[in-house]
C-alpha positions as CSV (number, residue, x, y, z in Angstrom):
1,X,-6.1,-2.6,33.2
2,X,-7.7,-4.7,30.6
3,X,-8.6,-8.3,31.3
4,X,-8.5,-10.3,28.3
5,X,-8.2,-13.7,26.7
6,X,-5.8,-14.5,24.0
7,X,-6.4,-11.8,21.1
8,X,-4.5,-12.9,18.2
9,X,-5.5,-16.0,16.0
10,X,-3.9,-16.9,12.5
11,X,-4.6,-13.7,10.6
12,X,-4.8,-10.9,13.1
13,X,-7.4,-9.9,16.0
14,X,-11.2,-11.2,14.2
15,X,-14.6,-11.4,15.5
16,X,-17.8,-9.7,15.5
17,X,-18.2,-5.7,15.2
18,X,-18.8,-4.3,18.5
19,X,-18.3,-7.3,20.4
20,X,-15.0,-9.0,22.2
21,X,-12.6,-8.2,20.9
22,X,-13.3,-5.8,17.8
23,X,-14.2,-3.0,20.3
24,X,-13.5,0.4,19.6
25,X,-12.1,0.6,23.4
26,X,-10.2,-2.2,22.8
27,X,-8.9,-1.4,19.5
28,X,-7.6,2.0,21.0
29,X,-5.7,0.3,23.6
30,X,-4.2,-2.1,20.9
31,X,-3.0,1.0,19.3
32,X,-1.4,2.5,22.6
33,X,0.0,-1.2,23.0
34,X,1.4,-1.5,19.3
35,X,2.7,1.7,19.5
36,X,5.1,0.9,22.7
37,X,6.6,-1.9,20.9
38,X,6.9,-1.2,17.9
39,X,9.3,1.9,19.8
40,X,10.7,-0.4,21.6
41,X,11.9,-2.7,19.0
42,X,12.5,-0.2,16.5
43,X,14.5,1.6,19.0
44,X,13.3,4.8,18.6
45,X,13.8,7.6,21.1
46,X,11.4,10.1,22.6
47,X,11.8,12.6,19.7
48,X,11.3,10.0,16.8
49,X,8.1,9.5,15.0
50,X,6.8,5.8,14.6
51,X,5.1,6.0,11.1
52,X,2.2,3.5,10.7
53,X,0.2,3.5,7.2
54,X,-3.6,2.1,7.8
55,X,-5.7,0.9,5.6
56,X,-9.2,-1.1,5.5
57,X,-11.6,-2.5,3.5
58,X,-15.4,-1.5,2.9
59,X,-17.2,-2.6,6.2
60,X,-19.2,-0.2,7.9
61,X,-17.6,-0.6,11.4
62,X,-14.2,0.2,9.2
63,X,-14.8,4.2,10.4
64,X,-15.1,2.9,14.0
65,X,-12.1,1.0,13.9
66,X,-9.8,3.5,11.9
67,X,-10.7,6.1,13.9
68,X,-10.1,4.3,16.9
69,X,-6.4,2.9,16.0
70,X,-5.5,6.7,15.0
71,X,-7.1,7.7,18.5
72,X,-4.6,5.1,20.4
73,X,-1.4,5.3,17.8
74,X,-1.6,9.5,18.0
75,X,-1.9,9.6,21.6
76,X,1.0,7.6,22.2
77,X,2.9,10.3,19.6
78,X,2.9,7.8,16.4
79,X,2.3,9.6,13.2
80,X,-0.3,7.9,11.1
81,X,-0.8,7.9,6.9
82,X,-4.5,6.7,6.4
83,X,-4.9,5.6,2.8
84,X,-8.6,4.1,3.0
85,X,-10.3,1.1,1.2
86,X,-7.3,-0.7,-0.1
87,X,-6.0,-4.5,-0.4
88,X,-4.0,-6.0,2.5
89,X,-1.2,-6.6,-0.3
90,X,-1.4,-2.9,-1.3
91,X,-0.5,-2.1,2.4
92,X,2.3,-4.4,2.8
93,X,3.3,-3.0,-0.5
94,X,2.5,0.8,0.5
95,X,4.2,0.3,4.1
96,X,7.7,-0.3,2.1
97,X,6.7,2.3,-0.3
98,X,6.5,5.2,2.3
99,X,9.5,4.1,4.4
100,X,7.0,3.7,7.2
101,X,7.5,1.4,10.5
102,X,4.4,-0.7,10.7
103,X,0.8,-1.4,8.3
104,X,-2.4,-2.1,9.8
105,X,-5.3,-3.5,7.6
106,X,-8.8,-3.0,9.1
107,X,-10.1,-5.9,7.3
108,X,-12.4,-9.5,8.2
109,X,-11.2,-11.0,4.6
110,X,-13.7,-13.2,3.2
111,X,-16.1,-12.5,6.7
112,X,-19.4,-11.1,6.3
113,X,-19.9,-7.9,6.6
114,X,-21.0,-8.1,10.5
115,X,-17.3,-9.4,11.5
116,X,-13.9,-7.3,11.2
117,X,-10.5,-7.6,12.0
118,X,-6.6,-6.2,12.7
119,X,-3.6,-7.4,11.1
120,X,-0.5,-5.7,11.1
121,X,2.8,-6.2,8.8
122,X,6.2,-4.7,9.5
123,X,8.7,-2.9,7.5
124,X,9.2,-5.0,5.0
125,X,5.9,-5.6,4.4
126,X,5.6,-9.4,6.3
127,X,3.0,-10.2,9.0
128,X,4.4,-10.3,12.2
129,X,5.6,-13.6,14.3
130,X,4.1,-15.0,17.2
131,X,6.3,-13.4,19.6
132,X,5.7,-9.8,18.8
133,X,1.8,-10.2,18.9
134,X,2.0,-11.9,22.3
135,X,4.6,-9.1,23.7
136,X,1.7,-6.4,22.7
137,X,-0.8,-8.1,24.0
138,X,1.1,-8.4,27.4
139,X,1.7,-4.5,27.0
140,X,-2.3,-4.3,26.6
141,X,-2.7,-5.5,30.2
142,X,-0.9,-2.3,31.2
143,X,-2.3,0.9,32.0
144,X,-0.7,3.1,28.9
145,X,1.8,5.9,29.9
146,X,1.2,9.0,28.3
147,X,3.1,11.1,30.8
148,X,5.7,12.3,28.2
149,X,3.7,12.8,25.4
150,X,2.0,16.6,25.7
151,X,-0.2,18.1,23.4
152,X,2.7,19.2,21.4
153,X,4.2,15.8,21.1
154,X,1.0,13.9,20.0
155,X,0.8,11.9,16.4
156,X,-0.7,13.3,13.6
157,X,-3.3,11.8,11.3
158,X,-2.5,12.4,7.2
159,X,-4.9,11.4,4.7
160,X,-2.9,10.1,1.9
161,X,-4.2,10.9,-1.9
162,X,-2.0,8.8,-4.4
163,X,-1.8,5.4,-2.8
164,X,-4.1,4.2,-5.3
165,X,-1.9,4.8,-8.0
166,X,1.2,3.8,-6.7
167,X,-0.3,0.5,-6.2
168,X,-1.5,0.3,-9.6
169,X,1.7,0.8,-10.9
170,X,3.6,-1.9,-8.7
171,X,0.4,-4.5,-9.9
172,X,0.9,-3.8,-13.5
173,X,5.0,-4.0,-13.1
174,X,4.7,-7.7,-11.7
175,X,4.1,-9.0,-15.4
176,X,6.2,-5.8,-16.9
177,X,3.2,-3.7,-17.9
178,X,2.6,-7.2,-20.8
179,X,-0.3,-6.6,-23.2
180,X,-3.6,-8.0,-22.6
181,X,-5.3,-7.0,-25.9
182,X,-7.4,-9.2,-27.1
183,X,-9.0,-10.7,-23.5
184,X,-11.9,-10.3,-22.2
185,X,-12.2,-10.2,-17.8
186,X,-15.3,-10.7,-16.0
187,X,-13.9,-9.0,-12.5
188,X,-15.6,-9.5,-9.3
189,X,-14.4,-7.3,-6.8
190,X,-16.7,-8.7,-3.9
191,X,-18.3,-4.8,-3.1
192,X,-14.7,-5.1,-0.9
193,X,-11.6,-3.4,-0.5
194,X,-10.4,-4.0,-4.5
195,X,-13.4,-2.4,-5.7
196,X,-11.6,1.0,-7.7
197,X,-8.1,-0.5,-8.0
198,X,-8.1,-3.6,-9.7
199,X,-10.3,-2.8,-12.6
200,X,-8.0,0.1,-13.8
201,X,-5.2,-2.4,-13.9
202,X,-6.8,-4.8,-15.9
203,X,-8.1,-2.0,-18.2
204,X,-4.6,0.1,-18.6
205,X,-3.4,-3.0,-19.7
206,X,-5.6,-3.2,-22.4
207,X,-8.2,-5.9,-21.3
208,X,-11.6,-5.5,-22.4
209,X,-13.3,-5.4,-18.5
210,X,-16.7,-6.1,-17.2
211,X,-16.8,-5.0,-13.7
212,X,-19.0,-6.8,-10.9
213,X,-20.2,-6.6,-7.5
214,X,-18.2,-3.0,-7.0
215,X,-20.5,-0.8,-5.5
216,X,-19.7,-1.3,-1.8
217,X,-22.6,-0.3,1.0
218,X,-20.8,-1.1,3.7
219,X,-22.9,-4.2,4.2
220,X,-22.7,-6.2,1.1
221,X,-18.7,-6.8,0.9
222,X,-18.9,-11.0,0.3
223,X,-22.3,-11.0,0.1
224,X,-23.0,-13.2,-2.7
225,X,-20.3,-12.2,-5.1
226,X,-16.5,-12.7,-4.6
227,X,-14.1,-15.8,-4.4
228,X,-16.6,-17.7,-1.7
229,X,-19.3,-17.0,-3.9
230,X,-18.1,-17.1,-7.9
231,X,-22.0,-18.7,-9.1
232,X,-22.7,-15.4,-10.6
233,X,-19.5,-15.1,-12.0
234,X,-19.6,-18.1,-13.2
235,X,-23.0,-17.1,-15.4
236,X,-21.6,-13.8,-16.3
237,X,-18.6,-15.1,-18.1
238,X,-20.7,-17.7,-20.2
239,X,-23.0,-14.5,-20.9
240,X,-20.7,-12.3,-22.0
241,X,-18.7,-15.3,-23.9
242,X,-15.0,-13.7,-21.8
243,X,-12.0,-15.3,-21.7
244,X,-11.9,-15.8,-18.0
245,X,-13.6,-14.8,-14.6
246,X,-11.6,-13.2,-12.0
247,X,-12.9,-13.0,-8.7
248,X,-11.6,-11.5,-5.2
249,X,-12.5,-11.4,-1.7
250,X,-13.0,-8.7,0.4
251,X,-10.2,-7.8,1.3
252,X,-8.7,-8.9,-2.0
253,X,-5.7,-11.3,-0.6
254,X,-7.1,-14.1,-2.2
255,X,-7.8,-15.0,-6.0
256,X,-10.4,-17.5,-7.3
257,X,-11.0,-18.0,-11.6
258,X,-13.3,-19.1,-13.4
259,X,-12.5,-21.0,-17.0
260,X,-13.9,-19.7,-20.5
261,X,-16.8,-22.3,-20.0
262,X,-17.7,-21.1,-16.5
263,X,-16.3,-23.8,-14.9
264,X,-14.4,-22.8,-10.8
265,X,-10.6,-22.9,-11.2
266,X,-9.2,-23.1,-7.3
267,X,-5.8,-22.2,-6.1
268,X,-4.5,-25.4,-6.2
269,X,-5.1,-25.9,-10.0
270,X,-3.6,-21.9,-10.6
271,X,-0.8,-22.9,-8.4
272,X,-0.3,-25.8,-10.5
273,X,-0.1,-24.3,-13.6
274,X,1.9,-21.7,-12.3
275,X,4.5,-24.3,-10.4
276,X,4.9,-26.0,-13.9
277,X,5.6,-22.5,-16.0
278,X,7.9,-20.9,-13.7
279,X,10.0,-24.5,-13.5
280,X,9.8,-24.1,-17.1
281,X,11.2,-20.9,-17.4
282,X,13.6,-21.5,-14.4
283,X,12.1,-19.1,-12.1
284,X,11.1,-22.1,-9.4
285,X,14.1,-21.7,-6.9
286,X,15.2,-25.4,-5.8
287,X,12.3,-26.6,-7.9
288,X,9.3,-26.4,-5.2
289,X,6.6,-24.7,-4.2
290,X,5.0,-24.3,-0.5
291,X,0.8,-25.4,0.2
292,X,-1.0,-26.2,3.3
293,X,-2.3,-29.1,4.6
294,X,-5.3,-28.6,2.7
295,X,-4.0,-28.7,-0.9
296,X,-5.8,-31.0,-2.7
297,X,-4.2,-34.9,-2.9
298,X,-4.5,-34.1,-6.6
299,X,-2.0,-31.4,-6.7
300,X,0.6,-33.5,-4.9
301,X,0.0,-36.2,-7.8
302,X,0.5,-33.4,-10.3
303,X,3.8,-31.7,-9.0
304,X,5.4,-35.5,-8.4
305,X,4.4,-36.1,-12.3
306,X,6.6,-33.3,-13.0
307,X,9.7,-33.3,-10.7
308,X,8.4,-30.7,-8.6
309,X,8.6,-30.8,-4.5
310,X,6.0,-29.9,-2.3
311,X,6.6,-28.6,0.8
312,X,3.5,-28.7,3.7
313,X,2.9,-26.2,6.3
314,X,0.1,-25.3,8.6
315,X,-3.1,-23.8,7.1
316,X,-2.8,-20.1,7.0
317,X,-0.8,-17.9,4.4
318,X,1.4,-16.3,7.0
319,X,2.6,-19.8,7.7
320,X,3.5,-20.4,4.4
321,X,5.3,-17.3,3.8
322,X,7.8,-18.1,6.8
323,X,8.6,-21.1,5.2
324,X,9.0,-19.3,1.9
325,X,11.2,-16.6,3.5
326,X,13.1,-19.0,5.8
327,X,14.3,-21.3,2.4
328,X,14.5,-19.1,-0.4
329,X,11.2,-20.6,-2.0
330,X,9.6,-18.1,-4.7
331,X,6.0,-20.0,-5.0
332,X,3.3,-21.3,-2.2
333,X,-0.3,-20.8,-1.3
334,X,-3.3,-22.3,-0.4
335,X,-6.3,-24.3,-2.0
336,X,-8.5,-20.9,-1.2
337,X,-6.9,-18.6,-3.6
338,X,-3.8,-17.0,-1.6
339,X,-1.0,-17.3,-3.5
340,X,2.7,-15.8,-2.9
341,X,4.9,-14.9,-5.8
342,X,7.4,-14.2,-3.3
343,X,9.5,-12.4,-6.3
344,X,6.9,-10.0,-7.0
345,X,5.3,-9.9,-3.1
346,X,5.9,-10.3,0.2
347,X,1.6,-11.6,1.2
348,X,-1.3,-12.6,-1.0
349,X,-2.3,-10.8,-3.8
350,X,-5.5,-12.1,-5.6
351,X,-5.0,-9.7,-8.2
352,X,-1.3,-9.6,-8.9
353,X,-1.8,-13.2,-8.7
354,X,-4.5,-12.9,-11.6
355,X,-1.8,-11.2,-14.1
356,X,0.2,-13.7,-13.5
357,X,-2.4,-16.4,-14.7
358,X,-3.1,-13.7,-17.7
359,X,0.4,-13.7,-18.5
360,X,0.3,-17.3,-19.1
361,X,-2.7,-17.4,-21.3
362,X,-0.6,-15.0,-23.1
363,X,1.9,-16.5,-23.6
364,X,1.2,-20.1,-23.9
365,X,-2.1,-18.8,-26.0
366,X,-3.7,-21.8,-24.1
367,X,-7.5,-21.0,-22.4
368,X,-7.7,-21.4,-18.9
369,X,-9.2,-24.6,-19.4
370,X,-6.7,-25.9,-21.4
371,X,-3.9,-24.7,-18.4
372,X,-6.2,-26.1,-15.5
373,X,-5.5,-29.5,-16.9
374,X,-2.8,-29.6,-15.3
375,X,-3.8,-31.0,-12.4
376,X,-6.9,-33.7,-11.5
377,X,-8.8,-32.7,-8.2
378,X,-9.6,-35.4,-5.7
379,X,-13.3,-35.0,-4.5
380,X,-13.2,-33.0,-1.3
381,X,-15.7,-32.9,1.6
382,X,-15.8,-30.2,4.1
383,X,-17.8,-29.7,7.8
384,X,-17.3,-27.2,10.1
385,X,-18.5,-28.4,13.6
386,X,-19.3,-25.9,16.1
387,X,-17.9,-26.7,19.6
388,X,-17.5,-25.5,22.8
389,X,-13.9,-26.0,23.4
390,X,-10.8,-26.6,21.7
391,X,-10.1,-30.1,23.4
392,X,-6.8,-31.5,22.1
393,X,-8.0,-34.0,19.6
394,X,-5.9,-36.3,20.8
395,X,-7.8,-36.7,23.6
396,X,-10.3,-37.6,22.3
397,X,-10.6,-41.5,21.7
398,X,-13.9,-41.8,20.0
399,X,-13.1,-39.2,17.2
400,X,-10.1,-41.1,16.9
401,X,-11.0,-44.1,16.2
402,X,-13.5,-42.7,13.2
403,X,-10.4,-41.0,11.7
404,X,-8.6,-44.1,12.0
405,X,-11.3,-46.3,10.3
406,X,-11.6,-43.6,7.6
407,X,-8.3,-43.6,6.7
408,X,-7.8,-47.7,6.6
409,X,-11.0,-47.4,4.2
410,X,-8.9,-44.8,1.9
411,X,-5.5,-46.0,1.8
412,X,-3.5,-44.5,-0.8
413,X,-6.4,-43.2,-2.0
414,X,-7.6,-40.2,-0.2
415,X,-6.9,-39.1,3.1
416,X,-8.9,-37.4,6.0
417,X,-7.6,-33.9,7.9
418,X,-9.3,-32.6,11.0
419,X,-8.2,-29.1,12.7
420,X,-9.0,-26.3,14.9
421,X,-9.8,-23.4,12.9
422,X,-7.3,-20.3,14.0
423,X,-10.5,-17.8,14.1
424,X,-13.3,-19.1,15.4
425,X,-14.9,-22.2,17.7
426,X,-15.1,-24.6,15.0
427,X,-13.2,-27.9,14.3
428,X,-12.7,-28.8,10.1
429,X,-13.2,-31.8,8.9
430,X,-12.0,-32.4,5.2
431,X,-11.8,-36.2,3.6
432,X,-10.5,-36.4,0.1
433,X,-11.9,-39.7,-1.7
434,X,-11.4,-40.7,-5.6
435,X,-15.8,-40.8,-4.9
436,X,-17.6,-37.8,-4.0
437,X,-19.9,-40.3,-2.0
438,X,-17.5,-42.5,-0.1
439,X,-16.1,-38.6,1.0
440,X,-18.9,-37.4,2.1
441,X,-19.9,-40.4,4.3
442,X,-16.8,-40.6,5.7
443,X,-16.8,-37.0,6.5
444,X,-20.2,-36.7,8.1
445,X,-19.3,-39.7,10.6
446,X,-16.5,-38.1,12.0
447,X,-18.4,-35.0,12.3
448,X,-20.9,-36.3,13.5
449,X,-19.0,-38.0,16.4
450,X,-17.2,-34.6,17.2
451,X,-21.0,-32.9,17.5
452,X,-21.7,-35.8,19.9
453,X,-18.2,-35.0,21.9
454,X,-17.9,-31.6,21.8
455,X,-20.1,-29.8,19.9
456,X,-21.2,-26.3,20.7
């Protein structure tokens, strides 16, 4: 029996390499786990195969992990397709493409290259509720059963060879295979997961490409380079004078551009622009589009300015997707570059999510400057305080009173968020001020007061 605490966060099962919980002991046992309930709830019988498609992105500890998830799935008589480096969207995508049951990505995101992670989508190609990753972690505290499954009944392992391509395919259809003569791409593809499938779909479309940061080592995926890090990027477009500046993260979920002038375009300014075209167009079902409670004030100004609703969820993509799914909404995302275009995907796709933007160059003939108008960011300050424990803020009077006295000083003017991040001991702080100063004051007082409190 293993003794563990609570394995799931936000995204998946996260931490460091060879430490609680990204084991390769553990990760086996997730796999004997996942593998009983998935049967379970897919009903399968003794004779019937689970299928499970894996795939991960360029981190070293990747072999360690795949291996081990094959180890636990196969023993437990689940067949597994292993498709290699390969987006988490391509998965979700892939899972539906080959009928299977269940897709694992081996993947950290935008972590360095020291952390990884699980995340698992269903059939359909959605990440899984709640409920489902606390039942298997409940099954984890149980010793597995493998009395039934001989040596004749075990999974096999199949190396898939075209899942590259049929992912290509599926990218390019999202903006029906459109021209894009005449633009020029700077692609970063964060030495991560995207790094030999997204620059043939830019390039088969007939963009003039010039690839970055794609020559994984196992250690540099984010380092540097990507949509944390688009500095470089930033240079390299005003070097090579191109149109616009794509960059992805490691795991290629999530999509930040850079403007003709080198200037950083976030996802709340892309989601703008998009929000505005596909009302436009009549392609924004009941005229609103899904963010976080981290979208920018600015973007709420924007979207009231044009008649367009904005509904809130809780930070993290998979939140925003249940809300999208639950109310028939086809557009949402967050300020860090995920973005759902829920007609064309079921998860973030940083690089379907870049046609789209190339679509709309094309066919508004606008720069990306010109389109990021659309929207006037608030200035935004950011801290991460370490602590020790997750105390409910509530109970904590001190912080409260900081937050309080922040907020009477911003009024209609800004406003101040403070969170629990879902992957790690840290608590965000984020104040949004019309004065980059008055932010970051504000926002180092509070954070300061939480250091003082609880900090780790």
């Amino acid at each position: 029996m293993i003794s563990m605490r609570k394995l799931f966060g936000t995204d998946g099962i996260r931490g460091e390499a060879n430490q609680y919980p990204m084991t390769a002991d553990l990760i086996l046992r997730l796999g004997q786990a996942a593998a009983v309930v998935f049967k379970r709830h897919l009903g399968k019988q003794d004779g019937d195969k689970v299928k499970v498609v894996i795939g991960k992105d360029t981190r070293l500890s990747g072999y360690m992990f795949e291996y081990a998830l094959t180890s636990g799935l196969c023993s437990m008589g689940v067949d597994v397709f292993l498709v290699g480096p390969m987006p988490t969207p391509a998965i979700a995508h892939l899972t539906r493409s080959f009928a299977a049951d269940v897709g694992i990505v081996i993947s950290a995101s935008h972590n360095p290259a020291s952390d990884n992670g699980i995340k698992f989508f269903d059939k359909d190609g959605f990440k899984l509720p709640d409920e489902l990753e606390e039942e298997i972690e409940s099954e984890m505290e149980r010793p597995p059963d493998t009395s039934r499954i001989n040596g004749l009944a075990v999974g096999r392992a199949i190396r898939i060879d075209d899942a590259a391509g049929r992912y290509i395919e599926f990218t390019k259809n999202s903006i029906k295979n459109m021209s894009l003569a005449g633009i020029k791409i700077v692609l970063d593809c964060a030495n991560g997961a995207a790094y030999k499938v997204a620059p043939p779909i830019f390039e088969e479309l007939g963009a003039e490409v010039i690839v970055m940061s794609n020559s994984p080592d196992g250690l540099n995926i984010n380092k540097g380079c990507g949509a944390l890090h688009p500095e470089k990027l930033s240079e390299a477009v005003r070097n090579y004078h191109a149109d616009i500046g794509i960059a992805l993260d490691g795991d290629a979920d999530r999509l930040i551009v850079v403007d003709e002038n080198g200037e950083v375009v976030d996802g709340d300014h892309i989601m703008a622009m998009c929000a505005v075209d596909m009302k436009r167009r009549g392609k924004l079902s009941k005229n609103a589009v899904v963010v976080t409670v981290m979208t920018n004030i600015g973007f709420h100004k924007a979207m009231k300015k044009h008649g367009i609703d904005v509904i809130v969820t809780k930070v993290g993509d998979r939140y925003v997707v249940e809300e999208m799914r639950k109310n028939g909404y086809m557009l949402g995302g967050e300020q860090s570059g995920h973005m759902i275009f829920f007609s064309r995907s079921t998860t973030g796709d940083g690089t379907l999510s870049a046609l789209q933007v190339l679509a709309l160059m094309k066919t508004s003939g606008k720069p990306v400057s010109e389109l990021a108008k659309i929207m006037v960011s608030f200035p935004q300050t950011l801290i991460s305080v370490k602590v020790k424990d997750r105390v409910p803020l509530d109970a904590l009077p001190e912080v409260q009173e900081k937050i309080r006295s922040a907020e009477s000083v911003l009024g209609d003017d800004g406003r101040v968020l403070v969170r629990y991040s879902g992957t790690s001991k840290k608590c965000r702080v984020m104040v949004e001020a019309k004065d980059q100063r008055q932010a970051d004051a504000l926002a180092k007082d509070i954070a300061g007061e939480i250091e003082s409190s609880i900090g780790g």
